[in-house]
C-alpha positions as CSV (number, residue, x, y, z in Angstrom):
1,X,145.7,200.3,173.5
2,X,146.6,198.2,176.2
3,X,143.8,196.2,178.2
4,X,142.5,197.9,181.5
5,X,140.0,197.6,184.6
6,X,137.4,200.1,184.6
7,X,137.8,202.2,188.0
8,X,134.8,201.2,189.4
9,X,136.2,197.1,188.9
10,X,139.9,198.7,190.7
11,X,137.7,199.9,193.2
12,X,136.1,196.7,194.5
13,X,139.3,194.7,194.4
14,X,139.3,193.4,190.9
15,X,142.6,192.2,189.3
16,X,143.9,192.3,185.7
17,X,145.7,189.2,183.7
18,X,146.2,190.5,180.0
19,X,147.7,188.1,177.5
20,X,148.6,188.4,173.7
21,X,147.7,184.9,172.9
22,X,145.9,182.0,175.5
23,X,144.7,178.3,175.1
24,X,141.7,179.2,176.9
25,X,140.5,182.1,179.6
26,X,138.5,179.6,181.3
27,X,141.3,177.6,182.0
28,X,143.8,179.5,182.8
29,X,141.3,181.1,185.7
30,X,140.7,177.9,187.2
31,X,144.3,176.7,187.0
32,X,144.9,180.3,189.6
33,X,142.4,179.1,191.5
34,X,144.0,175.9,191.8
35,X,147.0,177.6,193.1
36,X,145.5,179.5,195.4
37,X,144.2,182.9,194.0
38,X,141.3,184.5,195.8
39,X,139.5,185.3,193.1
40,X,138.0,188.5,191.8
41,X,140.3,188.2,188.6
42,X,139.7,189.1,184.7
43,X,142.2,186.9,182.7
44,X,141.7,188.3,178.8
45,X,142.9,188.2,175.4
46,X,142.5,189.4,172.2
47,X,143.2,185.7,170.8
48,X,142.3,182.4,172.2
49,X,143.8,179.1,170.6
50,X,141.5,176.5,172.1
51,X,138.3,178.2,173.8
52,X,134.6,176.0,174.4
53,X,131.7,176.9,174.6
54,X,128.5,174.7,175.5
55,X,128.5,171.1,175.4
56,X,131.6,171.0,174.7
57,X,131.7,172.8,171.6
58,X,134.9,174.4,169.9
59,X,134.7,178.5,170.2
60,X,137.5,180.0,168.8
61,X,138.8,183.5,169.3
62,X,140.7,184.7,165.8
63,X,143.1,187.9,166.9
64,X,141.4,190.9,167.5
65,X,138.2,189.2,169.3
66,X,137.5,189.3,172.7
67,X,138.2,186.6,175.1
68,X,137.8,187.0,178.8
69,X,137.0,185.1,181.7
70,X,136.2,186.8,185.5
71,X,137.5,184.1,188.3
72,X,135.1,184.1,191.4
73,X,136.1,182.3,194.5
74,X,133.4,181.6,197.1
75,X,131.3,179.0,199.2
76,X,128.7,179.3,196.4
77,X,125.8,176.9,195.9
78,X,126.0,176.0,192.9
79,X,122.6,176.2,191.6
80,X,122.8,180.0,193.2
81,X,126.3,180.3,191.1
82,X,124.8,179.1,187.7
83,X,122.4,182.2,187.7
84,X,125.4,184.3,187.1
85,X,125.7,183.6,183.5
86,X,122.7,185.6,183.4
87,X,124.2,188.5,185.4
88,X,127.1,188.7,182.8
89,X,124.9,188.3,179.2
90,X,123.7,191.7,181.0
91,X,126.7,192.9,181.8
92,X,128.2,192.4,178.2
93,X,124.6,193.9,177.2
94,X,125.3,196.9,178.8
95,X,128.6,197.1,178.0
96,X,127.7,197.2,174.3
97,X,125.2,199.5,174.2
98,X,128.3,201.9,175.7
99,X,130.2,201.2,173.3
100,X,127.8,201.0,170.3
101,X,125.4,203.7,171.6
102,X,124.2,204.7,167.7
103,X,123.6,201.1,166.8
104,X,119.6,200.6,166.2
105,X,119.3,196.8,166.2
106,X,116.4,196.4,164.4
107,X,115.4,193.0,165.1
108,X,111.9,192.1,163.0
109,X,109.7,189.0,163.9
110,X,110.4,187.6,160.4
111,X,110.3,184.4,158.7
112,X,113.5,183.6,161.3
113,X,111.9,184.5,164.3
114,X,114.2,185.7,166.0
115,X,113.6,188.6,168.7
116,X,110.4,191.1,169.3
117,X,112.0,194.1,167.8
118,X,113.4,197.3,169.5
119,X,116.8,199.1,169.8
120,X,118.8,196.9,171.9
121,X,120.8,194.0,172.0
122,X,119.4,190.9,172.9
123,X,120.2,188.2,175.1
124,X,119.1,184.5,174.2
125,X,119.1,181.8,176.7
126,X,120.8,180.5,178.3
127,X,123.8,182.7,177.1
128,X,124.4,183.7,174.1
129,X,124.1,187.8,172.9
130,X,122.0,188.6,169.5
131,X,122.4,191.7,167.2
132,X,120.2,191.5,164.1
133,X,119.6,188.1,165.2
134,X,122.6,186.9,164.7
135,X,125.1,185.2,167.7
136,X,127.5,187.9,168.4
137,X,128.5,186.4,171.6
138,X,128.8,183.1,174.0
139,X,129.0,182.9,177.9
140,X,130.3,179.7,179.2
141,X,130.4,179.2,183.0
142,X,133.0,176.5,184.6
143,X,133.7,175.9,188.4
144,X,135.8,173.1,190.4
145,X,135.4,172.5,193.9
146,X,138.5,173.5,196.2
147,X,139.1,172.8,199.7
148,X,137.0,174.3,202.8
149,X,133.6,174.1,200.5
150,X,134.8,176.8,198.0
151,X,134.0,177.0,194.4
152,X,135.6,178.4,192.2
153,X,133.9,179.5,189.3
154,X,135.2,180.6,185.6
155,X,133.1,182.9,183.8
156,X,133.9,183.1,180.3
157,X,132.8,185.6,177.7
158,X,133.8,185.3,174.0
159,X,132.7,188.2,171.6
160,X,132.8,188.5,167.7
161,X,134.7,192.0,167.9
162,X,136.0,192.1,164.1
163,X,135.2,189.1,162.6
164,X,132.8,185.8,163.3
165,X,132.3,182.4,161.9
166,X,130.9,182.0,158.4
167,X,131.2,178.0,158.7
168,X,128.4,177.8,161.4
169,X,124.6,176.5,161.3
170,X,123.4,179.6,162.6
171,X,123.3,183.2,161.5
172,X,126.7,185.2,163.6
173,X,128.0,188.5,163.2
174,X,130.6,190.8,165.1
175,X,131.0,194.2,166.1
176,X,133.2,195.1,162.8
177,X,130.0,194.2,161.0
178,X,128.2,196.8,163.0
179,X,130.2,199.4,162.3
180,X,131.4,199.3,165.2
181,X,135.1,200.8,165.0
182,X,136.6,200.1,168.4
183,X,138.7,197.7,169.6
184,X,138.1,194.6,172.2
185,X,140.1,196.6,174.7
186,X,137.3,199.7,174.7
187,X,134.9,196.8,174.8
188,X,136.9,195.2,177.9
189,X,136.7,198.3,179.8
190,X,132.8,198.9,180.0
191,X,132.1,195.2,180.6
192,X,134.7,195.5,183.6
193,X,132.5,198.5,184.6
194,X,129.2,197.0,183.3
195,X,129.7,194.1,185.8
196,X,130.5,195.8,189.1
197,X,126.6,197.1,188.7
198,X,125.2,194.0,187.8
199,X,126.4,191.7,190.1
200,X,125.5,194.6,192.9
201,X,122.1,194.2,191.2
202,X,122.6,190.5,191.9
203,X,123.5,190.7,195.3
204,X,124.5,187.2,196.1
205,X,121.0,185.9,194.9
206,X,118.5,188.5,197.1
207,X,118.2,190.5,193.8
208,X,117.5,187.5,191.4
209,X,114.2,188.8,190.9
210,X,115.7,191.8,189.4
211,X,118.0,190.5,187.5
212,X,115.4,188.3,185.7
213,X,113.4,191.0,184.9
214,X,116.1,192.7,183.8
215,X,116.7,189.7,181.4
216,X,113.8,189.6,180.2
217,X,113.3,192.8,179.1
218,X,115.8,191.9,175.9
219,X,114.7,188.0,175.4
220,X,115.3,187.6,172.6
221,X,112.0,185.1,171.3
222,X,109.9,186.0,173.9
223,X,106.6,185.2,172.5
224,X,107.4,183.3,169.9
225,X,107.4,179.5,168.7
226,X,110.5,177.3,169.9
227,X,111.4,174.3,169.9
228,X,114.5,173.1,172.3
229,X,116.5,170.0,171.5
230,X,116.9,168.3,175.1
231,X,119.0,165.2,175.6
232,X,117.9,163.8,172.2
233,X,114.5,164.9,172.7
234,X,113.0,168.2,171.0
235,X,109.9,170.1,172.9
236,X,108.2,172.6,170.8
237,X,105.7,175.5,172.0
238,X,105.9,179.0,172.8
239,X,108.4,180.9,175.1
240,X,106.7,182.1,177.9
241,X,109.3,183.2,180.4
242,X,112.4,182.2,182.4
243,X,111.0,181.2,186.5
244,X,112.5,182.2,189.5
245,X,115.3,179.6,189.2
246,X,115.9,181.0,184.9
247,X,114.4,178.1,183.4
248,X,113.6,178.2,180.1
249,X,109.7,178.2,180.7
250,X,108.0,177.0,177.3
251,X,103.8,176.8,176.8
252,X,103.3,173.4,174.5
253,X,100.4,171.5,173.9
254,X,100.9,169.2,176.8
255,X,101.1,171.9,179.1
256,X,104.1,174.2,181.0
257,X,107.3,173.1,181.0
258,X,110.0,174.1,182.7
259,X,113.6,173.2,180.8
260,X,117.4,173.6,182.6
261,X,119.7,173.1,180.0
262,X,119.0,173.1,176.4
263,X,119.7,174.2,172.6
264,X,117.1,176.9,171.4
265,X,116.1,177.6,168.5
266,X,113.5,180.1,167.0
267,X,111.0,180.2,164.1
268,X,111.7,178.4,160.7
269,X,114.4,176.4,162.4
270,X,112.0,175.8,165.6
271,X,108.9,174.7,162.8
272,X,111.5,172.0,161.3
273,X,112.4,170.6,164.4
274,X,116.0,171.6,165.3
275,X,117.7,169.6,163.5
C-alpha cells in the first residue's frame, strides 16, 4: 500500500511527498520551504536515517515506522505556532483510536504512575503519545523565519508502528505490540484526516481553549506527583493542569508554577528525582 492523503486533507489543499527512505522529514520540509513552497505539505516515510526529537535528541525511524512531517507556511507568531504540537498529539490521538478502535489501553495508577486510567490513548506533555504507559510516539516542532515575516514551521511526528526502542530509559512500545496489524500507511491516512478537524478545532488560536480541554481530557499524569527536570533544575509537585498558554502547571510546596519547556516524568521516577 502506497501512502495517501485522506480526502478531506485533498480537499483543503494538502500536498503529498512520499519517500522510501529520508534523513529526516523535518528537514526536508523546511529545505521546500526554503525554496519556496507554500506550504500545506505532508513529507513521510516509512524509514528515517537521522530524525530528532527534543533537545536535540537522536529519534530514529527503523523501516516500517512512521515518519512524517506537515510543512505550514504563515505570518505565525510564534508563541501562537508552538501550540500546534498540541493540535497534532490530538490529531495522532485520534488517528489511532481509528485505527486501533478494539484496543482498551488500560492504563493503572501503579507504582509507575503513569496516567489516570480509561480506554484511550494518552497524550504527555509537551508531546509525546502514551499506550500502557509506555512512549509510542514523539512530536517535534521546527520553524525558520523566511522573507515578508513568514514562518515556516515543520511539524514532525514519529510513531513506533512495528517496532520501538529497547535501549531507552523509559518504558516504549509500538503499534505491533498492540496488536495492531496495519501498516504506517493506514496510520498515515487517518492522521491526514484526523488533522484537517483539529486544526479547524484550532482555528488559528480563537479555539485554544478547546483544544486544551480537549488535551486534557487524555493527560496522561493529571493528578499525580511529578517532578520536571528544568535547565539543570528539578521541581517536584503535583500536575495540576496546562494554562491558557499549555504550560505545564505543577502545585509544589512553594506554590503554583507555571513551566514552558521541560522533561516530565511521573511516579517512582518523579519520587527519585529524575535522574
Amino acid at each position: 500500500m502506497a501512502f495517501s492523503l485522506a480526502p478531506t486533507a485533498i480537499a483543503e489543499g494538502y500536498r503529498l511527498e512520499a519517500h522510501d527512505s529520508v534523513g529526516s522529514t523535518n528537514a526536508i520540509a523546511l529545505q521546500r520551504a526554503s525554496a519556496g513552497d507554500p506550504g500545506k505539505l505532508w513529507v513521510v516515510s516509512k524509514r528515517q536515517e537521522s530524525g530528532r526529537g527534543r533537545r536535540g535528541r537522536a529519534w530514529a525511524t527503523p523501516e516500517g515506522n512512521l515518519a512524517a512531517t506537515l510543512l505550514l507556511v504563515e505570518a505565525y507568531e510564534l508563541k501562537l505556532a508552538a501550540t500546534l504540537g498540541f493540535v497534532a498529539g490530538l490529531a495522532l490521538a485520534d488517528a489511532l483510536d481509528a485505527v486501533v478502535p478494539d484496543r482498551r489501553i488500560a492504563i493503572a495508577a501503579d507504582a509507575a504512575g503513569q496516567g489516570r486510567g480509561g480506554d484511550r490513548f494518552e497524550l504527555k506533555w509537551p508531546n509525546d503519545v502514551l499506550a500502557d504507559g509506555a512512549k509510542l510516539a514523539g512530536i517535534l516542532l521546527e520553524s525558520s523565519l523566511l522573507p515578508s515575516d513568514r514562518v515556516a514551521l515543520a511539524i514532525g511526528i514519529g510513531v513506533n508502528v512495528v517496532t520501538h526502542p529497547e535501549d531507552v530509559p523509559y518504558p516504549a512500545t509500538s503499534l505491533k505490540a498492540l496488536r495492531f496489524n496495519g501498516d504506517a500507511e493506514t496510520l498515515f491516512l487517518a492522521l491526514s484526516d484526523a488533522w484537517n478537524e483539529n486544526v479547524r478545532l484550532w482555528d488559528r488560536g480563537a479555539g485554544l481553549t478547546r483544544i486544551r480541554q480537549r488535551w486534557l481530557s487524555r493527560a496522561a499524569g493529571l493528578g499525580s506527583e511529578v517532578a520536571v527536570r528544568v535547565d539543570g533544575n528539578v521541581v517536584r509537585g503535583v500536575f495540576e493542569t496546562i494554562d491558557e498558554d499549555c504550560r505545564f502547571v505543577i502545585r509544589a510546596d512553594s506554590g503554583i508554577v507555571k513551566i514552558a519547556a521541560g522533561d516530565v516524568h511521573f511516579g517512582a521516577v518523579a519520587s527519585a528525582g529524575a535522574a
